[in-house]
C-alpha positions as a Markdown table, in Angstrom:
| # | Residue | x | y | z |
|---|---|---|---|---|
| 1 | Unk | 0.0 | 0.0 | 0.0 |
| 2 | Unk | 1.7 | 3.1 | -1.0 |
| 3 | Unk | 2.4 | 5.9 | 1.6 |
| 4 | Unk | 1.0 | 9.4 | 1.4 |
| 5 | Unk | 3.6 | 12.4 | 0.6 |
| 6 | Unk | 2.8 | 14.1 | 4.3 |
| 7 | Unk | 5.7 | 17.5 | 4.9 |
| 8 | Unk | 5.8 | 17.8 | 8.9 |
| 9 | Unk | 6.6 | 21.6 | 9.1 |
| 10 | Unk | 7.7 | 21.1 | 12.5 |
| 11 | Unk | 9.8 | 18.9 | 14.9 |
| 12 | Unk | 10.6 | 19.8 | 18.4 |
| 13 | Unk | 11.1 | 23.8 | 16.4 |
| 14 | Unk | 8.9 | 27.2 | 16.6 |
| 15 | Unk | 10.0 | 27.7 | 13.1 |
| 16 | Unk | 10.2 | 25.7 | 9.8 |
| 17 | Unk | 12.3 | 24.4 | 7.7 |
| 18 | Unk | 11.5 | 27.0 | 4.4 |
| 19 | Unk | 12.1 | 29.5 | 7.2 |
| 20 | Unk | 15.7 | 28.5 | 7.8 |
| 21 | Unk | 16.5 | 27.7 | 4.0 |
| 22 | Unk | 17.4 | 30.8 | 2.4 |
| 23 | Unk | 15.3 | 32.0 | 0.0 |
| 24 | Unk | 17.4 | 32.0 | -3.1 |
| 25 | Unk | 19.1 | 28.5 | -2.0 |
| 26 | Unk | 20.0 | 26.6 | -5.2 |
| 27 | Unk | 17.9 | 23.5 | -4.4 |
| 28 | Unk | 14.7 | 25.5 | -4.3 |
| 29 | Unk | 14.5 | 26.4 | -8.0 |
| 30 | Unk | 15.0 | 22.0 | -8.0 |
| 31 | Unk | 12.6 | 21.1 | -5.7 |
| 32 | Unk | 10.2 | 22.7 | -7.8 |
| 33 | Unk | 10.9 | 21.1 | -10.2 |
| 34 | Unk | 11.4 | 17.7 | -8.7 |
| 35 | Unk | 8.0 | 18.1 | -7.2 |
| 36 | Unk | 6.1 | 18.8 | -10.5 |
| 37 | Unk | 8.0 | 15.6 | -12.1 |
| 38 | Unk | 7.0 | 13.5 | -9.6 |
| 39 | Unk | 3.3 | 14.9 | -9.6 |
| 40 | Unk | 3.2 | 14.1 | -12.9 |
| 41 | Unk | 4.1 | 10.0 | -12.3 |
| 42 | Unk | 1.1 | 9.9 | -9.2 |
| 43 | Unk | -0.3 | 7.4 | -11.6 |
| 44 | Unk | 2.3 | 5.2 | -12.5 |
| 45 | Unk | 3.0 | 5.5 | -8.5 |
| 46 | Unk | -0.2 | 4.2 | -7.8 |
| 47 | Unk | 0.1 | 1.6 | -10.1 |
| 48 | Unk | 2.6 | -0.2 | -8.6 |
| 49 | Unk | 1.5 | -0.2 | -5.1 |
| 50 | Unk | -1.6 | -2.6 | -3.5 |
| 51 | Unk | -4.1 | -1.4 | -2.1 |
| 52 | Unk | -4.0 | -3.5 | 1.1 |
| 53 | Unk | -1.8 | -3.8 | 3.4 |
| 54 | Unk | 0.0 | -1.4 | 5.5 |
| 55 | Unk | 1.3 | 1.6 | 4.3 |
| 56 | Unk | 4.5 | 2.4 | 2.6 |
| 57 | Unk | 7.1 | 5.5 | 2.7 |
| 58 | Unk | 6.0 | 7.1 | -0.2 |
| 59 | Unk | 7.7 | 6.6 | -3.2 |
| 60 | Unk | 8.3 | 10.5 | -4.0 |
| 61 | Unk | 10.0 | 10.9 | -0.2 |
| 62 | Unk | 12.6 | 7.9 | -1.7 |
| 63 | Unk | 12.8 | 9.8 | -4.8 |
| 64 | Unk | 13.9 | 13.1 | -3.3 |
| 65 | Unk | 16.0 | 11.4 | -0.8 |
| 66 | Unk | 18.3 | 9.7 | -3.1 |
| 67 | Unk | 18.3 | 12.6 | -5.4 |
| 68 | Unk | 20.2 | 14.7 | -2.6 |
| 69 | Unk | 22.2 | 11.6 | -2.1 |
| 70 | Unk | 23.0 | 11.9 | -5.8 |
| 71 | Unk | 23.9 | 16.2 | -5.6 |
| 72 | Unk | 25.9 | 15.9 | -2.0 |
């Protein structure tokens, strides 16, 4: 069963992450990007995943994860 694509703005922190991320940070123009890509394969996503069973990490939190594996 494939996991939702949930951001938790907040962890033990008064303010965010895009608060502490400058605003003309490199990755931003990327995570855009990234993030309409990724959007655009929610079907094939879906596809691949049952519908039973417990939940997964969703595929587009691997996706991003590896990616700034791949840049750093």
């Amino acid at each position: 069963m494939r996991g939702l694509d949930l951001k938790q703005d907040e962890l033990f922190s008064y303010t965010t992450l895009e608060q502490r991320i400058p605003n003309d940070h490199p990755l931003r123009p990327l995570r855009r990007l990234v993030d309409t890509v990724l959007a655009s394969m929610d079907r094939d996503f879906d596809g691949l995943y049952s519908r039973r069973g417990r939940a997964s990490i969703a595929p587009e939190r691997l996706l991003r994860a590896s990616l700034l594996q791949v840049i750093y």
